[in-house]
N, C-alpha and C positions, 0 to 999 in steps of 0.2 A: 729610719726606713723610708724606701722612695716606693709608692705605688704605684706596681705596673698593671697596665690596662689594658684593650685596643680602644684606642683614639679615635678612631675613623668616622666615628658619627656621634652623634647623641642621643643613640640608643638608651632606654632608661635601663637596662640588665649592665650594660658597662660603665654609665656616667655614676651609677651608682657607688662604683669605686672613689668616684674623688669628693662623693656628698658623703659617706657614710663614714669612711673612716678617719679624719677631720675631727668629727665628732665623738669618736670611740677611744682612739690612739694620742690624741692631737701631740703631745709630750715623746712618741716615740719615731714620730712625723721626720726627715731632712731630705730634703730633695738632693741634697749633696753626698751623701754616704754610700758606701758602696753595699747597702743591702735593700734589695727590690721586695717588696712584700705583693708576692700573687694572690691576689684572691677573688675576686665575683670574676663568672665568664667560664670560658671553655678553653684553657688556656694549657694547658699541661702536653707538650708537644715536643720536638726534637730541636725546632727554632729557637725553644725559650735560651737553649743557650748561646743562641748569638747573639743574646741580650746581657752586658756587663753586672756583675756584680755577683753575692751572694743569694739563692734562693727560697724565702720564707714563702709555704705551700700553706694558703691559710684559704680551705674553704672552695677552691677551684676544680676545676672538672678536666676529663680529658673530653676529648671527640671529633678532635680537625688535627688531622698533619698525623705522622709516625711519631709513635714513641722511641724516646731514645734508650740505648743501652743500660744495665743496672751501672757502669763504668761510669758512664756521662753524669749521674744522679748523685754521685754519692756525696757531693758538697751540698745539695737540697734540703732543707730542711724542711720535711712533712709533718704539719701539726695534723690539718685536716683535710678531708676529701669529701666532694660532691657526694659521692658515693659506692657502690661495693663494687661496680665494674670499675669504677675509677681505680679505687687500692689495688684491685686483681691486677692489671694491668700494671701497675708500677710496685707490685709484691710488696703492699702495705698489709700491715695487721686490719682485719676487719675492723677493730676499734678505732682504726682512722677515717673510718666511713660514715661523718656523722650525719652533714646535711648541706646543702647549697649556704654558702658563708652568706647571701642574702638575707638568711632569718636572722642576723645579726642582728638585723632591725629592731628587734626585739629587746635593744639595749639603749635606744634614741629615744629621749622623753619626747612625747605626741606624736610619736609614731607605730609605740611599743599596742596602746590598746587596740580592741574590736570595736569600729564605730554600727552604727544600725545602718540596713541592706534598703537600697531598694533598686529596681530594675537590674536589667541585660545586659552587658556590655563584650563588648569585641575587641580583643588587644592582636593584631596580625605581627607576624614576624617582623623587624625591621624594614630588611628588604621586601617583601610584599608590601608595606606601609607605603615605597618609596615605587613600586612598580607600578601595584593593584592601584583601582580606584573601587576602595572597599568601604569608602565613608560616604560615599551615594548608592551603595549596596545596603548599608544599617541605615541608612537616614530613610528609605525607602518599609524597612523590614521595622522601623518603631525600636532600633538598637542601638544604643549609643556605643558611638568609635570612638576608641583609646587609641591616639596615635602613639607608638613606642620611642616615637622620637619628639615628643613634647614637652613642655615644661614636666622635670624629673617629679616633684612633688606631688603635684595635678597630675600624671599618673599614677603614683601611689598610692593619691586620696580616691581616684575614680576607680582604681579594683578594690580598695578596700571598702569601700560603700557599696557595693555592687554585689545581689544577690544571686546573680549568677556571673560566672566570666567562662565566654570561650573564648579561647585561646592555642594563638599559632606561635606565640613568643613564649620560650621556656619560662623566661622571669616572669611574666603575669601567672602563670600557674602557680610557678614557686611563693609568689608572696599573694597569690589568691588564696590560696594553703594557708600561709600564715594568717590569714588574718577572718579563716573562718568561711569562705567564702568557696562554693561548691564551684568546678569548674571541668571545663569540656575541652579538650583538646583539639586540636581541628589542623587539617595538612593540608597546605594551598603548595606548597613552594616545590617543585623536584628535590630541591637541594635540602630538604629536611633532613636533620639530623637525629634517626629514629635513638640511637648508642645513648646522648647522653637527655631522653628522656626518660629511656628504660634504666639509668644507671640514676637521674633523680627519684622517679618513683620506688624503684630497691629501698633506697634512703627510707623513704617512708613507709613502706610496708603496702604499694599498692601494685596493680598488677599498670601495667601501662596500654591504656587502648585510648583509638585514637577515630575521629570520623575524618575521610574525602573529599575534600570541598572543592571544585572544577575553578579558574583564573573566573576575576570577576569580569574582564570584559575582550574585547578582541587583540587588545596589545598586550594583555596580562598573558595571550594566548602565547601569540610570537614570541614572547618572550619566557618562558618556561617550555619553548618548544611543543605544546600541546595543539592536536587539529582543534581548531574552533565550532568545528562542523560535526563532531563526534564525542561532544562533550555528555559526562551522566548526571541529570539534574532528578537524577531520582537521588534521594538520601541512602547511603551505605549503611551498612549494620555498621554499628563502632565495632573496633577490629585491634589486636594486639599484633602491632607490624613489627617482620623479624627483624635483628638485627645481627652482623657479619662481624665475626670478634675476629675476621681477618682486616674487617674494614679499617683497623686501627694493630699496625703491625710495627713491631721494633726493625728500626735500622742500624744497619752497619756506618759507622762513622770512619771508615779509615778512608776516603776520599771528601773531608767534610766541603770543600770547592767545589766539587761538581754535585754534590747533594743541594749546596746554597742554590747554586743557578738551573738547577733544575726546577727548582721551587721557581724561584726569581720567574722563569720564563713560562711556567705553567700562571702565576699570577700575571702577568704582561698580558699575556693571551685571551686569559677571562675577561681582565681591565679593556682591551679595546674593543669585543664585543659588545659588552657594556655599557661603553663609549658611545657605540655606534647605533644600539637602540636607543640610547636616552635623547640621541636627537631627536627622534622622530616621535617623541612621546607625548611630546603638546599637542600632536595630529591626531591623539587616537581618538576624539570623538568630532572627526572631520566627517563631512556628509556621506561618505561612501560607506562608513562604520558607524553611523547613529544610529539607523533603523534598527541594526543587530545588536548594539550595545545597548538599546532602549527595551528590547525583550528580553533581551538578556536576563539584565537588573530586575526586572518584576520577577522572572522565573527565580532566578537565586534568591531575593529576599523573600521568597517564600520558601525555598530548600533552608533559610537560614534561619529560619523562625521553625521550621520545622528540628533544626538541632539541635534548640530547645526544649524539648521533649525527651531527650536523650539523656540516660542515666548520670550524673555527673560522678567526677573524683575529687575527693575531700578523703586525709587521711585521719585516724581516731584522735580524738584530744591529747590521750593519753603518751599518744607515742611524740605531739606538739610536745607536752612540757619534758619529758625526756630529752626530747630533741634540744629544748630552749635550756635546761639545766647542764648538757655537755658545751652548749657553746660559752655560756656563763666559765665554767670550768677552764675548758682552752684557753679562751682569751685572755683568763688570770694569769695562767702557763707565759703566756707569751709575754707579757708585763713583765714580768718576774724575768724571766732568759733575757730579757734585752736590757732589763736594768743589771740584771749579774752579770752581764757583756758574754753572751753566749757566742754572738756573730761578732766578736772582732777578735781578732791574729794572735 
C-alpha cells in the first residue's frame, strides 16, 4: 500500500501520515502497488478519484470538496471514519464511525503513554501558523506556541505535556484528547471548517463549541478580509457554531472535465491572491502598522489569557479505551485482508 496524504506543507495533522504508518504497517508499505491507503486528514472528496489506484479509507474524514456519487465509491474500501457525519455522508454503517485514525498513536511504543502536564499552549491552524504573527501574541500572554508546522515529534511531545491546549488545528485537539489533556478550541481563520469538527467531537461523545478569536495583527486583518478598526476584543461566550450539511453536497460526474477544471481554476484563483499577499507580509510590522500592532498584541494577549478560563473539552476515559480497543481491532482486519490479498484482481 502507498500512503496518500496532502503534501503541501508540514503540517504535523498530515506529516503524520508518513511518521506513523512506517511504524504501524511497515510489511504492508510499497510505494509501487496500485493500492493508496487514505488516512489522517480530511480527505474523502470527489477528487480522491483523480488519484490512481485502489481505495483503503482507514480513519479519514470528509469536509472539503463534494462528495462523490454512491457509483464513483463502490471500489472504496471503508474500514473507518473520522466520524458519524462522515459515515452519513457516504451511507456507512454507524459502526464505521470510530475516531480520527490519529489516535492510532496509541499503537507507537513512547508515544502510546500519558506524560505529566504542565503549562498553556497554543497550536493555531496551519495556515494561521503561516499568516498570523501568534507567537508574539503567547510570548507576550506567558503561552507557549506550538507551531503545526514544526518538528513532527516536538509537536507531539509539546500537546502532550501541556495542561491545557487551545487549539485552532483540528489534530492538536484530536491528540490533546488522546493523551488526557483538556483543550479549547478557538476560530481565528474565516476559512474554518466548523463540519468536520462537529463530525470529530460526534466520535467522541462531545457537543462541539468553539470561542472567537479577532486576527492577531494588522495583515492577519487583510488577509482574512476582516476591518482592523471594528475588531471584538471582548471574549465571546464559547458557542456551538452551525454547520450546512448542504456545505458538503454529492456531484454529478457525467461531465467529470469540466468538474476538474472548474476546481483547477477556483484553486488558481485562491493561489494568486495568496501570492500576492505573501509578498507584502515581511511589511507587516513596517512603521505605519507598528503603533497598532503594538496595542494590539497587549490587548489580545490578555483576551488570550482570558480563554483560559474558559470551560475546556476532554472526552470520558471510558469512551478513550473503547475507542483505543476498536482501532486495535481494525487494524488487525486490515493485516489479515492484505495478507489474504483482498485488494488484488
Amino acid at each position: 500500500m502507498n500512503p496518500f496524504y496532502w503534501r503541501g506543507t508540514t503540517n504535523f495533522g498530515d506529516y503524520m501520515n508518513h511518521w506513523l504508518w512506517p511504524k504501524l504497517i511497515p510489511d504492508l508499505l510499497d510505494p509501487q502497488d496500485d493500492i493508496r491507503l487514505v488516512g489522517i486528514g480530511s480527505l474523502l472528496k470527489s477528487e480522491l478519484n483523480y488519484v490512481k489506484g485502489k481505495k483503503v479509507i482507514f480513519g479519514t474524514g470528509s469536509g472539503y470538496g463534494d462528495i462523490p456519487p454512491q457509483s464513483a465509491i463502490d471500489d472504496w474500501y471503508f474500514y473507518f471514519v473520522r466520524g458519524p457525519l462522515t459515515a452519513s455522508k457516504f451511507a456507512l454503517s454507524p459502526e464505521k464511525a470510530i475516531v480520527d485514525g490519529a489516535w492510532l498513536i496509541s499503537k507507537v511504543p513512547g508515544f502510546s503513554s500519558i506524560p505529566q502536564k504542565k503549562g498553556v499552549s497554543f497550536v493555531p491552524h496551519w495556515r494561521t501558523a503561516v499568516i498570523g504573527n501568534w507567537e508574539s501574541v503567547c510570548l507576550q500572554a506567558g503561552i507557549t506556541y506550538i507551531d503545526p508546522l514544526g518538528d513532527f515529534e516536538q509537536v507531539i511531545q509539546g500537546i502532550a505535556e501541556s495542561e491545557l491546549v487551545i487549539a485552532e488545528s483540528l489534530h492538536a485537539a484530536i491528540l490533546a484528547d488522546y493523551y488526557r489533556t483538556p483543550w479549547i478550541p478557538v476560530q481565528i481563520s474565516p476559512s474554518f471548517l466548523n463540519f468536520k469538527w462537529h463530525d470529530w467531537c460526534q466520535s467522541v461523545g462531545l457537543e462541539f463549541k468553539s470561542v472567537i478569536l479577532p486576527p492577531s495583527d494588522f495583515f492577519e486583518c487583510i488577509y482574512n478580509r476582516k476591518n482592523p478598526f471594528t475588531l471584538n476584543l471582548q471574549l465571546p461566550c464559547m458557542q456551538s457554531p452551525p454547520f450546512s450539511s448542504l456545505a458538503i453536497k454529492k456531484v454529478q460526474t457525467s461531465f467529470p472535465i469540466v468538474y476538474k477544471q472548474k476546481v483547477r481554476v477556483k484553486s488558481v484563483l485562491k493561489s494568486m491572491r495568496e501570492k500576492a499577499l505573501l509578498k507584502i507580509k515581511e511589511k507587516r510590522n513596517m512603521a505605519i502598522f507598528r503603533p497598532w500592532n503594538e496595542k494590539h498584541c497587549r490587548e489580545l494577549s490578555k483576551l488570550l489569557n482570558m480563554v483560559k478560563v474558559v470551560e475546556p473539552l476532554m472526552s470520558h476515559d471510558s469512551i478513550r479505551e473503547q475507542k483505543i480497543e476498536k482501532l486495535d481491532a481494525v487494524l488487525e482486519t486490515l493485516i489479515r485482508d492484505y495478507k489474504d490479498g483482498m485488494f488484488v484482481n
